[in-house]
ChimeraX commands (.cxc) that place a marker at each C-alpha (Angstrom):
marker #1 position 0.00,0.00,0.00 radius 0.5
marker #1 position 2.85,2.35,0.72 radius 0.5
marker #1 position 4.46,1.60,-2.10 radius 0.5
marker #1 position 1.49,2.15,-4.22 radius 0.5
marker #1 position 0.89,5.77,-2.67 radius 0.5
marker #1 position 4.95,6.73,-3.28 radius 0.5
marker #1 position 4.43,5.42,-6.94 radius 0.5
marker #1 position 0.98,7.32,-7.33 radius 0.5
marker #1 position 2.61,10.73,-5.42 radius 0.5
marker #1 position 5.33,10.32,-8.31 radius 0.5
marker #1 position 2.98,9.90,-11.57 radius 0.5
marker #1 position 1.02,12.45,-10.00 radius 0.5
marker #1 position 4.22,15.08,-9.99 radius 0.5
marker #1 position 5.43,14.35,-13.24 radius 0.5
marker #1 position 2.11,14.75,-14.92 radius 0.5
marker #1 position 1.79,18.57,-13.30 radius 0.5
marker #1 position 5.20,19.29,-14.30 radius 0.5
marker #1 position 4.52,18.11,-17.89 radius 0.5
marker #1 position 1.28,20.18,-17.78 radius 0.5
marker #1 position 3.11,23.17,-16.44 radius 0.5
marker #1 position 6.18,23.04,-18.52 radius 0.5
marker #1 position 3.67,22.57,-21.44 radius 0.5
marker #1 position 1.07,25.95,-20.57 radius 0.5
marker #1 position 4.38,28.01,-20.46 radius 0.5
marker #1 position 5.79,26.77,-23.79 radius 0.5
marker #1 position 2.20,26.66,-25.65 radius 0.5
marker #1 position 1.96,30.98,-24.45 radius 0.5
marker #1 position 5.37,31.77,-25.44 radius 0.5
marker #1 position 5.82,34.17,-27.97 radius 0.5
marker #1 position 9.01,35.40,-29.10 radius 0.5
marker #1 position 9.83,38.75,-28.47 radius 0.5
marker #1 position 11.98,39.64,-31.95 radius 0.5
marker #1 position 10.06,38.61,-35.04 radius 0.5
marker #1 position 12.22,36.02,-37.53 radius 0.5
marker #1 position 14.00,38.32,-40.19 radius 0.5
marker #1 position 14.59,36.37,-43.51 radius 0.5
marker #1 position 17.75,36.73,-45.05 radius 0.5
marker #1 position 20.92,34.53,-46.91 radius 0.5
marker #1 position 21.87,31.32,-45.52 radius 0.5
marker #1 position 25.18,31.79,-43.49 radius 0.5
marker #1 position 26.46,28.19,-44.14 radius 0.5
marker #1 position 29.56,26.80,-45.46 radius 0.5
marker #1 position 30.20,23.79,-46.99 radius 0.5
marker #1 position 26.47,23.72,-48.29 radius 0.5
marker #1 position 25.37,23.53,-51.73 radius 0.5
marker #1 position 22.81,26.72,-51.67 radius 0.5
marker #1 position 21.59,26.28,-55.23 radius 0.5
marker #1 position 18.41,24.54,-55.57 radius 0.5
marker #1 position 16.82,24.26,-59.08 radius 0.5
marker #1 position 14.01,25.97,-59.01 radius 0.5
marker #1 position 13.72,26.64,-55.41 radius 0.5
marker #1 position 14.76,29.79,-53.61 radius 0.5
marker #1 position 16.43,29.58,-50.25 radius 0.5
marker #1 position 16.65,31.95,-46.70 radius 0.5
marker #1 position 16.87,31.74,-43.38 radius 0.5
marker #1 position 15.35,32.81,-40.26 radius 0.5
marker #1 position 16.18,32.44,-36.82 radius 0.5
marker #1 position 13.59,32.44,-33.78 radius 0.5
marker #1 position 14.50,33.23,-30.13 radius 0.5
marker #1 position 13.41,30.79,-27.48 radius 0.5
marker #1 position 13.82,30.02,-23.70 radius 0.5
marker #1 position 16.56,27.65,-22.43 radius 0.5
marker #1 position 14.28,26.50,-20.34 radius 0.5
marker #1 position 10.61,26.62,-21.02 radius 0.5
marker #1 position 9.50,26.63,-17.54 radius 0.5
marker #1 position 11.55,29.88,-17.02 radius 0.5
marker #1 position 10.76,31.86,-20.04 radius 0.5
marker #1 position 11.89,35.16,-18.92 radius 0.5
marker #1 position 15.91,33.83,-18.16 radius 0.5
marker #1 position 18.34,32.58,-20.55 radius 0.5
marker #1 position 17.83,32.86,-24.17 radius 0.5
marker #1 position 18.92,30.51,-27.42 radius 0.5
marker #1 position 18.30,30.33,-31.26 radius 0.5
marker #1 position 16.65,28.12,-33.08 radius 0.5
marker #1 position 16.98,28.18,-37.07 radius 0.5
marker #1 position 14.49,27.73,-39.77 radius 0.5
marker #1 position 15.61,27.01,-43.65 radius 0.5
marker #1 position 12.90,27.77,-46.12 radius 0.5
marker #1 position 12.67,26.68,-49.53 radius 0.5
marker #1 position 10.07,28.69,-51.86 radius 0.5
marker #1 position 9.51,26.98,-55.19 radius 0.5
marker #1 position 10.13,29.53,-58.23 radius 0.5
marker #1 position 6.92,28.36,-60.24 radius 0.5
marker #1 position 4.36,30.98,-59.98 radius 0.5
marker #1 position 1.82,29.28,-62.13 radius 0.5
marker #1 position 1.01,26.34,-59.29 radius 0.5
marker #1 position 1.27,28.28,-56.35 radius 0.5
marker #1 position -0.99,26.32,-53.56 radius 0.5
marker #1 position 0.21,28.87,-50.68 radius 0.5
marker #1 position 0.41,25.31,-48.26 radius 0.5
marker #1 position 3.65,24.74,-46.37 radius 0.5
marker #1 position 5.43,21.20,-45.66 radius 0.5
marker #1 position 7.39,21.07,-42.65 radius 0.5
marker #1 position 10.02,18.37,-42.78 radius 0.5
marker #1 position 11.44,16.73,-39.82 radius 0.5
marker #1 position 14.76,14.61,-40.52 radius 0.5
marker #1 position 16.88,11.99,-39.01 radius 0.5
marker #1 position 19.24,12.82,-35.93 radius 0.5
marker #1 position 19.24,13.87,-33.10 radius 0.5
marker #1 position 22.45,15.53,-34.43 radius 0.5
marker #1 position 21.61,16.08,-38.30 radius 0.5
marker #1 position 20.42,19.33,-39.76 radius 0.5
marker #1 position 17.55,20.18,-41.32 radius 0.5
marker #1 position 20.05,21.53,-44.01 radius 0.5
marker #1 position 21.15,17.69,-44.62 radius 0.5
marker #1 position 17.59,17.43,-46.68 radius 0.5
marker #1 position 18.15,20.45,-48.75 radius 0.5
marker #1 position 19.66,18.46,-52.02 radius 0.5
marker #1 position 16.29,15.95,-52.17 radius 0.5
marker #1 position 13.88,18.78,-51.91 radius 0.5
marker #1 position 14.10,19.22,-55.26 radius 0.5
marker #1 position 13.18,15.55,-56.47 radius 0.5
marker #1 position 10.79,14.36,-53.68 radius 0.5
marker #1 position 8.59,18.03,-54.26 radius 0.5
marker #1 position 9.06,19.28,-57.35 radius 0.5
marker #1 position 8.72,22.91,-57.49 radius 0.5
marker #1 position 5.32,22.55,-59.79 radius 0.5
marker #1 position 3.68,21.49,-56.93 radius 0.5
marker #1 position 3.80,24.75,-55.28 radius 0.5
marker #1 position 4.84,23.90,-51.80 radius 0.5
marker #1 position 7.14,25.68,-49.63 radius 0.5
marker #1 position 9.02,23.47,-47.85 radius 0.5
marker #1 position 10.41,24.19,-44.00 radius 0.5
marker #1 position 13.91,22.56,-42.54 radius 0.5
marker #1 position 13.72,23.28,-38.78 radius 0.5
marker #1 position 16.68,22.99,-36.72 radius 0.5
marker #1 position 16.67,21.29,-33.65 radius 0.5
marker #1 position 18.78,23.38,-30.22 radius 0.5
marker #1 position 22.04,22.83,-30.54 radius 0.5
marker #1 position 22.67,21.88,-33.70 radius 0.5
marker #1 position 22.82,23.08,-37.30 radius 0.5
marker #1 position 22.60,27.13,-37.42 radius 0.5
marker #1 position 20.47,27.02,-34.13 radius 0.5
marker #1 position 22.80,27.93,-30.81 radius 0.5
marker #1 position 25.06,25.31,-29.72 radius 0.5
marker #1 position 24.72,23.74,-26.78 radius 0.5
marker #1 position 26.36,20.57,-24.64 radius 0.5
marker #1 position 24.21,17.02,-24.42 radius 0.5
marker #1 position 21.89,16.01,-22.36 radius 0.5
marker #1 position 21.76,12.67,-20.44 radius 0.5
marker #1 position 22.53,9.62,-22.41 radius 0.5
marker #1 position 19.21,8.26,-22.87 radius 0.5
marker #1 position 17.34,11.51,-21.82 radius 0.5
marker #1 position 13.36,11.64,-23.26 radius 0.5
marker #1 position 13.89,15.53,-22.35 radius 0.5
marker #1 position 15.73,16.38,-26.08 radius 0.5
marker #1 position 12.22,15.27,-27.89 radius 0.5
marker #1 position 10.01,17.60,-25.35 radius 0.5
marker #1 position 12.00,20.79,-25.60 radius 0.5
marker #1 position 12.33,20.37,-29.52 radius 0.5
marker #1 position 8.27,19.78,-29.59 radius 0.5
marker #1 position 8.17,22.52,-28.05 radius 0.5
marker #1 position 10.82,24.47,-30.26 radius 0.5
marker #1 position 8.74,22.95,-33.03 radius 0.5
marker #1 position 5.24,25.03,-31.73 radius 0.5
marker #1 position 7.14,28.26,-31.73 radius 0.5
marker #1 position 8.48,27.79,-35.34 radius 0.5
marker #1 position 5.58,26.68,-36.72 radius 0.5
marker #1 position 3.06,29.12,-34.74 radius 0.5
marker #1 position 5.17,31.76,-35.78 radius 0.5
marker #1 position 4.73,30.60,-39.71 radius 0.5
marker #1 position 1.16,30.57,-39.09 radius 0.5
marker #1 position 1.38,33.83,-38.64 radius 0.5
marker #1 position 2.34,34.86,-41.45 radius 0.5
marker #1 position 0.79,32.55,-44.38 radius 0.5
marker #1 position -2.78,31.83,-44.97 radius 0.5
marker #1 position -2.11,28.22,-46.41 radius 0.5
marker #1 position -2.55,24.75,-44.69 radius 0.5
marker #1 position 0.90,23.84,-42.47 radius 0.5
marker #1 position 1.78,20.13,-42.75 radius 0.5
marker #1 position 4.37,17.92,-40.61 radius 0.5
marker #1 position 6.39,15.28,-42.68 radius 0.5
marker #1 position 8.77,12.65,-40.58 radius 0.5
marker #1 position 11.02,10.01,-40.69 radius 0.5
marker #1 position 13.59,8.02,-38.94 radius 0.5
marker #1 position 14.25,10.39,-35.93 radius 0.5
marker #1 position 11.94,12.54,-36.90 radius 0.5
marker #1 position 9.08,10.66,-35.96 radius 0.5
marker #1 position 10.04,10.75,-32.67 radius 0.5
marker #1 position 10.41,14.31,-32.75 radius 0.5
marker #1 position 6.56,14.63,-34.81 radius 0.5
marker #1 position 5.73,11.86,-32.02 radius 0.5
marker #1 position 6.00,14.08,-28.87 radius 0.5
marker #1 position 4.86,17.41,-30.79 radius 0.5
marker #1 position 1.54,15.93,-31.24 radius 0.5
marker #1 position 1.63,14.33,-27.77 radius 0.5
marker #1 position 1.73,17.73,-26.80 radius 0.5
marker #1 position 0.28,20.38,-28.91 radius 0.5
marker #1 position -2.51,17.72,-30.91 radius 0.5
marker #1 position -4.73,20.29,-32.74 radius 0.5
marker #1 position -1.70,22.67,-33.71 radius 0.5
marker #1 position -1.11,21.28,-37.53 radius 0.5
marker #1 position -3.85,20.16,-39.36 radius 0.5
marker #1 position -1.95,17.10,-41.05 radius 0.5
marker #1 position 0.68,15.05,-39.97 radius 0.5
marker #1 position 3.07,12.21,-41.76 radius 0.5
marker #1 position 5.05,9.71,-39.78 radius 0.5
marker #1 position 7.55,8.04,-42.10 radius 0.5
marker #1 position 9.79,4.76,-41.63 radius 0.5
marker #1 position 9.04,5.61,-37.96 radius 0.5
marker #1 position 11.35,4.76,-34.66 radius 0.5
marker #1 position 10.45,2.60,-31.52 radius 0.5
marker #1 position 9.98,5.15,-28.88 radius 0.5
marker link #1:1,2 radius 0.2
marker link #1:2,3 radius 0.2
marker link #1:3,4 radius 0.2
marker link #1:4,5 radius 0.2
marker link #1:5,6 radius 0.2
marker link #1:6,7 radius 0.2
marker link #1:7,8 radius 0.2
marker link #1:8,9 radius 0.2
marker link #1:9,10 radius 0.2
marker link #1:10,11 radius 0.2
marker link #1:11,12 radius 0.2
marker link #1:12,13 radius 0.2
marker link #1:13,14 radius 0.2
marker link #1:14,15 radius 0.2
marker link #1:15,16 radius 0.2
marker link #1:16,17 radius 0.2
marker link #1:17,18 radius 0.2
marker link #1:18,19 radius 0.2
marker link #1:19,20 radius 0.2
marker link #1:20,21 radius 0.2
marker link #1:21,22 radius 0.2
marker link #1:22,23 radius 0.2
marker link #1:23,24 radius 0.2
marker link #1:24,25 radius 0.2
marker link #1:25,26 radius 0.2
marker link #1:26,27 radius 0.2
marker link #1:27,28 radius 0.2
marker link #1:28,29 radius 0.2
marker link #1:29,30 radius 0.2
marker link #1:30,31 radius 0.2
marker link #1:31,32 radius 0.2
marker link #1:32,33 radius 0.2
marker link #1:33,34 radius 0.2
marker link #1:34,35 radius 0.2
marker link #1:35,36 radius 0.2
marker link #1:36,37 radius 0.2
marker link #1:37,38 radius 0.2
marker link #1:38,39 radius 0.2
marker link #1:39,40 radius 0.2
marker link #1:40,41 radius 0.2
marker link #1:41,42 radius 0.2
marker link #1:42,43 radius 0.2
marker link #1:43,44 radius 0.2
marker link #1:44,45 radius 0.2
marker link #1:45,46 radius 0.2
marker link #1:46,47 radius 0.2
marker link #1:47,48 radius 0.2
marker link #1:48,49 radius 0.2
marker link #1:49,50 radius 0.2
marker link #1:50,51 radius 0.2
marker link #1:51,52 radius 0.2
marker link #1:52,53 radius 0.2
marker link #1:53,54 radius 0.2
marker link #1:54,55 radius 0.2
marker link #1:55,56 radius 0.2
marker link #1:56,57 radius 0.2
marker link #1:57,58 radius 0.2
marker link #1:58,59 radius 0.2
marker link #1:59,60 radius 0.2
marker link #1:60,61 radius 0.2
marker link #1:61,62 radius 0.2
marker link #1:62,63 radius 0.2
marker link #1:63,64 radius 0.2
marker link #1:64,65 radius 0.2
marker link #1:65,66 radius 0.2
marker link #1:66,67 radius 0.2
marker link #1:67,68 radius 0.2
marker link #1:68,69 radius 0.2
marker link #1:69,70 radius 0.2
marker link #1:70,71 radius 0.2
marker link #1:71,72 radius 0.2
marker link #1:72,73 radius 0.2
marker link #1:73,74 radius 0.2
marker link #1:74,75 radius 0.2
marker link #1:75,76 radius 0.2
marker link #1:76,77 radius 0.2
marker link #1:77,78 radius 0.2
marker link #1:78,79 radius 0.2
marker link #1:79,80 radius 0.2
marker link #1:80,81 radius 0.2
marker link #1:81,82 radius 0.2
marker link #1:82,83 radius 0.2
marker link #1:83,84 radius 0.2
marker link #1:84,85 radius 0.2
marker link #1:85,86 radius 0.2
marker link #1:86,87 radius 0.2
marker link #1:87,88 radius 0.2
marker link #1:88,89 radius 0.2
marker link #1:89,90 radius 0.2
marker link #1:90,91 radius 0.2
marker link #1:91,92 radius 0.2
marker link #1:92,93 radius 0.2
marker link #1:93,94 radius 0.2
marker link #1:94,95 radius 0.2
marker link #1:95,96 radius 0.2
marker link #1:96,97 radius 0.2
marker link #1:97,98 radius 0.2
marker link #1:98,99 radius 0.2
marker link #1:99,100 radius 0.2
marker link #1:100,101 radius 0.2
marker link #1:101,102 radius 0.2
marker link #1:102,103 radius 0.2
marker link #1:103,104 radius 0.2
marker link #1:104,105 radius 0.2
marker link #1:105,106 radius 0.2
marker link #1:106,107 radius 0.2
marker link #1:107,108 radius 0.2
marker link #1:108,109 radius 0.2
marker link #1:109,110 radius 0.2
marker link #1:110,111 radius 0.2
marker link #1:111,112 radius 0.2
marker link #1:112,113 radius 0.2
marker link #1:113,114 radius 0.2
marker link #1:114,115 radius 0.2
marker link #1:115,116 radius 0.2
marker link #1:116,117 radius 0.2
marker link #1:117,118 radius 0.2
marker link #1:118,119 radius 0.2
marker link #1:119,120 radius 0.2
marker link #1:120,121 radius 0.2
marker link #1:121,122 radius 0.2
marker link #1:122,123 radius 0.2
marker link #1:123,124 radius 0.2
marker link #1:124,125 radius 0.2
marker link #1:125,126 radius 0.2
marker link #1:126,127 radius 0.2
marker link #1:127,128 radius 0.2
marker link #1:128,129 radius 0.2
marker link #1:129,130 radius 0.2
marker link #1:130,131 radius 0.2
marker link #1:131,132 radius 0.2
marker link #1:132,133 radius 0.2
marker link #1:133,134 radius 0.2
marker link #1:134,135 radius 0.2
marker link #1:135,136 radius 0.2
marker link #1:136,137 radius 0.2
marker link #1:137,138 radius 0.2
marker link #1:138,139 radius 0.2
marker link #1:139,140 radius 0.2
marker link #1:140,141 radius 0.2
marker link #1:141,142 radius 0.2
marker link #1:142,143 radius 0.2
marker link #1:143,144 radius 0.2
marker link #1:144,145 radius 0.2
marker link #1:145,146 radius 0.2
marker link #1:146,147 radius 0.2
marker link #1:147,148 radius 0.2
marker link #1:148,149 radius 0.2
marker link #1:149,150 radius 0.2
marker link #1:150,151 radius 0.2
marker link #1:151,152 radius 0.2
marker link #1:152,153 radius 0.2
marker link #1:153,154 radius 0.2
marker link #1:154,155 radius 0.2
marker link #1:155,156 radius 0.2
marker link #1:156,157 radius 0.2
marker link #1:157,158 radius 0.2
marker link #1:158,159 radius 0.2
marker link #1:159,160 radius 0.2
marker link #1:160,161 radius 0.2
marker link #1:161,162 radius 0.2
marker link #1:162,163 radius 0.2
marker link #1:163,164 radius 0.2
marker link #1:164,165 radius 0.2
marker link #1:165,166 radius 0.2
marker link #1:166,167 radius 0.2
marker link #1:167,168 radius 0.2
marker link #1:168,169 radius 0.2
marker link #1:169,170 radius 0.2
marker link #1:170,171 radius 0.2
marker link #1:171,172 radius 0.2
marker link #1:172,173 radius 0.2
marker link #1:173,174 radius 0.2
marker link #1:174,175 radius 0.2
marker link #1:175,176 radius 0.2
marker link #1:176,177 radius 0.2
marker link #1:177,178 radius 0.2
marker link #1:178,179 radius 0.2
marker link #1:179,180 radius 0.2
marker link #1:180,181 radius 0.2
marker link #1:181,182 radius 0.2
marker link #1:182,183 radius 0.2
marker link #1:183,184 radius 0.2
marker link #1:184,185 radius 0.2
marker link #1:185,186 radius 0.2
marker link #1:186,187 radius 0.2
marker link #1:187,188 radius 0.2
marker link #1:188,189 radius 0.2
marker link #1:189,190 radius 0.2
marker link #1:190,191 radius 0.2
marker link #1:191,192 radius 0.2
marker link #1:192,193 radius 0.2
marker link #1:193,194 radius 0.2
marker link #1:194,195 radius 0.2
marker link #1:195,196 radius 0.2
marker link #1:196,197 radius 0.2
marker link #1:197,198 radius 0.2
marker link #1:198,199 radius 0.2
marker link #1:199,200 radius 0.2
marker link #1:200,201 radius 0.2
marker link #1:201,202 radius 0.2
marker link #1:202,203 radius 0.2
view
């Protein structure tokens, strides 16, 4: 019986914290709006047939639970297909293998898994610490805290694209990524109106 009250005391804590740490991400807005410019990247093949590409980078809290302390970056790549004649105004956002890859590791099959006739602007977020975002040292080995702070990363980015296109915004996953897309829509459910989980990963 005691045993069963610690265990209950304990499920009972980490569900408030979850709910807490998740009202305080869900209300955050970033102060500084996302200013698109060039890619700063070397080493990266920036020419996309067809496709345009720019940058952005969001501010967010370290730690969600303390939004008002310590600040990072988090990076967004977007890819805006040339073709002005199928122009559907929707946006794709893609969510890659990792933990440690960039979104910018996707950039050279944009262009033949979405051709640019289809009209779809496609988003590569990157996750903290990697990528153009702010770098940062690991977590625990084996932490499930790296997926909740990127869902919640992923909110701001795509809340903040909301915001500023009338189109439909889509979630596309695979490998990693599904875990990533897994935990978003643990978390924020009604906040995309479609997602994709590809070649997905044992949680």
């Amino acid at each position: 019986m005691h045993c069963a009250f610690i265990l209950c005391f304990f499920a009972l804590l980490v569900f408030v914290t979850f709910q807490s740490t998740k009202s305080g991400a869900s209300n955050y807005v970033p102060l500084n709006r996302c200013v698109w410019s060039d890619c700063n990247v070397s080493n990266i093949n920036l020419t996309i047939q067809n496709y345009s590409i720019d940058c952005c980078k969001l501010e967010v809290p370290l730690i969600y639970a303390k939004p008002n302390k310590t600040k990072i970056i988090i990076s967004i790549v977007r890819l805006k297909p040339f073709s002005q004649h199928h122009t559907t105004n929707n946006t794709l956002f893609i969510l890659t293998d990792g933990p440690d890859q960039s979104g910018w590791t996707f950039t050279a099959y944009v262009g033949i898994l979405f051709p640019p006739t289809y009209g779809i602007t496609i988003i590569l977020p990157d996750q903290r610490g990697i990528g153009l975002s702010t770098f940062l040292s690991c977590d625990d080995y084996g932490s499930q805290n790296i997926t909740i702070v990127s869902a919640h990363d992923l909110s701001v980015q795509i809340r903040y694209y909301q915001s500023i296109v009338s189109g439909r915004v889509s979630v596309y996953s695979f490998s990693y990524g599904t875990m990533w897309l897994d935990r978003f829509r643990q978390i924020y459910p009604n906040l995309v109106q479609l997602a994709i989980m590809d070649s997905a990963v044992n949680p």
